[in-house]
C-alpha positions in Angstrom: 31.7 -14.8 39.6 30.3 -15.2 36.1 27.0 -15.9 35.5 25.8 -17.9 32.5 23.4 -15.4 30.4 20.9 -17.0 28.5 18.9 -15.3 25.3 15.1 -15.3 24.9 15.8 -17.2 21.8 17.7 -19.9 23.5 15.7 -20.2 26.5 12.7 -20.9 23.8 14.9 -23.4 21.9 15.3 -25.6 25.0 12.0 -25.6 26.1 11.1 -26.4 22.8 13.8 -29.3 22.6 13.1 -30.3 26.0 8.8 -30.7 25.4 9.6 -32.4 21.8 11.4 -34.9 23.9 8.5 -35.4 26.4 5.9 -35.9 23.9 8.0 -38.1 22.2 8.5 -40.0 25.4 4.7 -40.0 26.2 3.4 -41.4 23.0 6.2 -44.4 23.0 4.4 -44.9 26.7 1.1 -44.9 25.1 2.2 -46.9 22.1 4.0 -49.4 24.1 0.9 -50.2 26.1 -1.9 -50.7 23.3 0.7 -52.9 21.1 1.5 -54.8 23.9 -2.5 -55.4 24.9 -3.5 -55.8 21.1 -0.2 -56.6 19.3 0.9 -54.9 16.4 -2.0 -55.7 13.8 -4.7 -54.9 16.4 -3.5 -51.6 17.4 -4.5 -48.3 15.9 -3.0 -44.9 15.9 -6.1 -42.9 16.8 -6.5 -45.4 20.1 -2.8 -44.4 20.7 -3.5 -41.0 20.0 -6.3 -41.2 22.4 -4.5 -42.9 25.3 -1.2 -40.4 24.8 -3.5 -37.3 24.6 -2.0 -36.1 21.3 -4.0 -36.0 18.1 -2.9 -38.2 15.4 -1.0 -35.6 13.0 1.5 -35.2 15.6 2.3 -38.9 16.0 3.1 -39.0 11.9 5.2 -36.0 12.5 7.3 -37.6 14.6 7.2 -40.9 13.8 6.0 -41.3 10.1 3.2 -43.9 10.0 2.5 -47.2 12.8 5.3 -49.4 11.9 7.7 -46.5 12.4 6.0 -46.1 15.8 6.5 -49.5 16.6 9.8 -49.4 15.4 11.3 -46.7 18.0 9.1 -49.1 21.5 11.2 -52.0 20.6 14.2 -50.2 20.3 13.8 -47.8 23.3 12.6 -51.1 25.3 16.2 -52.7 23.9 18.1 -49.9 25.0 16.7 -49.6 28.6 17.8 -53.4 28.4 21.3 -52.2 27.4 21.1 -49.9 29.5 20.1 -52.4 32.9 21.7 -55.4 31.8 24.3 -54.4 28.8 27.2 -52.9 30.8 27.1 -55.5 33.2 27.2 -58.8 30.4 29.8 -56.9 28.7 32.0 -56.6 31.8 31.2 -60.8 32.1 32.1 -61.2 28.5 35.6 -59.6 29.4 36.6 -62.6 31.5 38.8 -64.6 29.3 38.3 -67.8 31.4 34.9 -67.6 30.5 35.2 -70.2 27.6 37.8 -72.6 28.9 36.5 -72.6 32.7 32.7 -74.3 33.0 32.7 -72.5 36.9 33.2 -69.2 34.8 30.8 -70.2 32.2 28.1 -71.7 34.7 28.4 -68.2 36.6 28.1 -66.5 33.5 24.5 -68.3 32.6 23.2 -67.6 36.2 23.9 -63.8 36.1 22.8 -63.3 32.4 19.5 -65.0 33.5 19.4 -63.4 36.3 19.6 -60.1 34.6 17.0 -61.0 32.0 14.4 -62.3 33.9 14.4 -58.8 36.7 14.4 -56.4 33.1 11.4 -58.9 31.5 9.4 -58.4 35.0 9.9 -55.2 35.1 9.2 -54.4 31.9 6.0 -56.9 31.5 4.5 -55.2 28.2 7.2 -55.5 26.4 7.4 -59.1 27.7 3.9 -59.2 25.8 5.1 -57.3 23.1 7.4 -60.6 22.5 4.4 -62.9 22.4 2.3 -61.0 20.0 5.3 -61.1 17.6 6.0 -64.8 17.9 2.2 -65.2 17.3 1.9 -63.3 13.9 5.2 -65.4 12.8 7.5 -62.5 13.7 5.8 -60.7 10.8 6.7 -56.9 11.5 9.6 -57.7 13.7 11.1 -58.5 10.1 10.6 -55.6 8.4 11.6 -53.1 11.4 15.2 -51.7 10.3 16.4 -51.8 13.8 18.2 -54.8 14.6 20.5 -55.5 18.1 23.7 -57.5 17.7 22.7 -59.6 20.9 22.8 -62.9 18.9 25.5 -62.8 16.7 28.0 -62.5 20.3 26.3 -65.2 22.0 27.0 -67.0 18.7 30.3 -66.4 19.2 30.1 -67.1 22.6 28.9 -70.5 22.3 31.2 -71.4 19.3 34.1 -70.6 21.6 32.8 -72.1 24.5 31.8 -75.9 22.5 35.5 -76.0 21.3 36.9 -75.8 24.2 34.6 -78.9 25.5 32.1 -76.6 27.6 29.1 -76.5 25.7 27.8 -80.1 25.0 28.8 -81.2 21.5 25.4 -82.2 20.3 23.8 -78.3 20.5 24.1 -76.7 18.0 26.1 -73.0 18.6 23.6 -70.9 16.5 20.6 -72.2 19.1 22.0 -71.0 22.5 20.8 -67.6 22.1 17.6 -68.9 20.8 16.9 -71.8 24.0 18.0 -69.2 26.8 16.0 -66.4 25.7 12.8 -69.0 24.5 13.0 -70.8 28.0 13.2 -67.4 30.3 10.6 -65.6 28.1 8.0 -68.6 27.8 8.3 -69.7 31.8 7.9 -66.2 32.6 5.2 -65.5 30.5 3.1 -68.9 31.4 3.6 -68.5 35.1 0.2 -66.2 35.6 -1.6 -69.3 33.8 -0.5 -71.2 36.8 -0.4 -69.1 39.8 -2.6 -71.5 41.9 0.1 -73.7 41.7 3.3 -71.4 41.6 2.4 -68.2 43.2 2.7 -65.0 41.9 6.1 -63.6 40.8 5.0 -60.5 42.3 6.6 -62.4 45.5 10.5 -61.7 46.1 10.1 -65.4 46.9 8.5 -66.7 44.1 10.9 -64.3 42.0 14.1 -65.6 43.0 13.1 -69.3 43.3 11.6 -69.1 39.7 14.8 -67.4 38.2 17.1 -70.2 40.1 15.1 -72.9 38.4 15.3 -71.2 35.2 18.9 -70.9 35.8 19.1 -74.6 36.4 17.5 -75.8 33.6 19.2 -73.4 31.0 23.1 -74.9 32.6 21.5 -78.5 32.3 20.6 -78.4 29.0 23.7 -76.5 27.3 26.4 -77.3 29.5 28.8 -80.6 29.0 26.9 -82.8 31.1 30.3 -84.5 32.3 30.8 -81.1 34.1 28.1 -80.7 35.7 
């Protein structure tokens, strides 16, 4: 049997690699949590410092200044999306009935908000993260280089789908993305405001009967009411 021999140096190297990568990852955790309580503009490296238990320096090294910092919690939080929901929309996108058969498409819209709402509700600050944006006009979203291609296919998407008589006539393609992800994010995001009413969507309950109705409402309003 062989047996793997491993040098100082090496063992040294990975341990290094290995706590690089779990500083990184606690500082993004710390940074995550203060932009998503203050927004962007609010927050300040030393309180992130602070909260992560690393001294300021450290976060430049790694990350070059805030909006650098900023940059790499939206794009980890995208990629843990990609990573939840990604494979599984991609696998739905495969159907080739999906644009020429409104049971395929109305299936499609249920699962994608489905799949949204659970990753939004689990992943709450980012949720916030959102709101803080839309608030300061989508400011420093704009000048962050990272930039997912999530619109441009359900662009496509809808373009293919209203051809084929699916998508009701008077929306307009380059809004779909826009209305689904505006309606899930802004229901789920008022729904503490009226818990008395509602409930909480802590509840398994309140969870699923709040993503059906979201469901609904998203099929109502961009599917060819004649199919419906």
């Amino acid at each position: 049997m062989e047996v793997a021999i491993i040098s100082p140096t090496e063992g040294k190297r990975s341990s290094k690699i290995y706590d690089a990568a779990r500083t990184r990852g606690i500082i993004l955790d710390a940074a995550e949590e203060i932009f998503a309580e203050l927004g962007y503009s609010a927050a300040r490296i030393d309180v992130i410092a602070k909260e992560s238990g690393y001294n300021k320096s450290l976060i430049y090294q790694y990350f070059g200044d805030k909006l650098g910092l900023y940059t790499e919690v939206v794009k980890r939080a995208d990629q843990i999306g990609e990573q939840i929901t990604g494979s599984f929309i991609a696998g739905l996108l495969k159907n080739k009935q999906l644009v020429t058969d409104p049971a395929a498409f109305r299936e499609f819209l249920e699962a994608m908000t489905r799949e949204t709402v659970s990753f939004l509700l689990e992943h709450r600050s980012y949720l916030r993260i959102l709101f803080w944006e839309a608030a300061e006009d989508w400011k420093t979203w704009n000048q962050i280089t990272y930039r997912p291609d999530d619109a441009t296919q359900m662009h496509e998407l809808a373009l293919a789908a209203q051809k084929n008589g699916i998508l009701r006539q008077d929306l307009d393609p380059a809004l779909f993305p826009i209305l689904i992800m505006n309606v899930t994010t802004a229901t789920l995001q008022s729904s503490s405001r009226f818990e008395q009413l509602l409930g909480k969507l802590d509840s398994p309950q309140m969870r699923e009967q709040t993503t059906q109705q979201i469901a609904k409402f998203i099929i109502h309003g961009v599917m060819e009411p004649s199919l419906l």
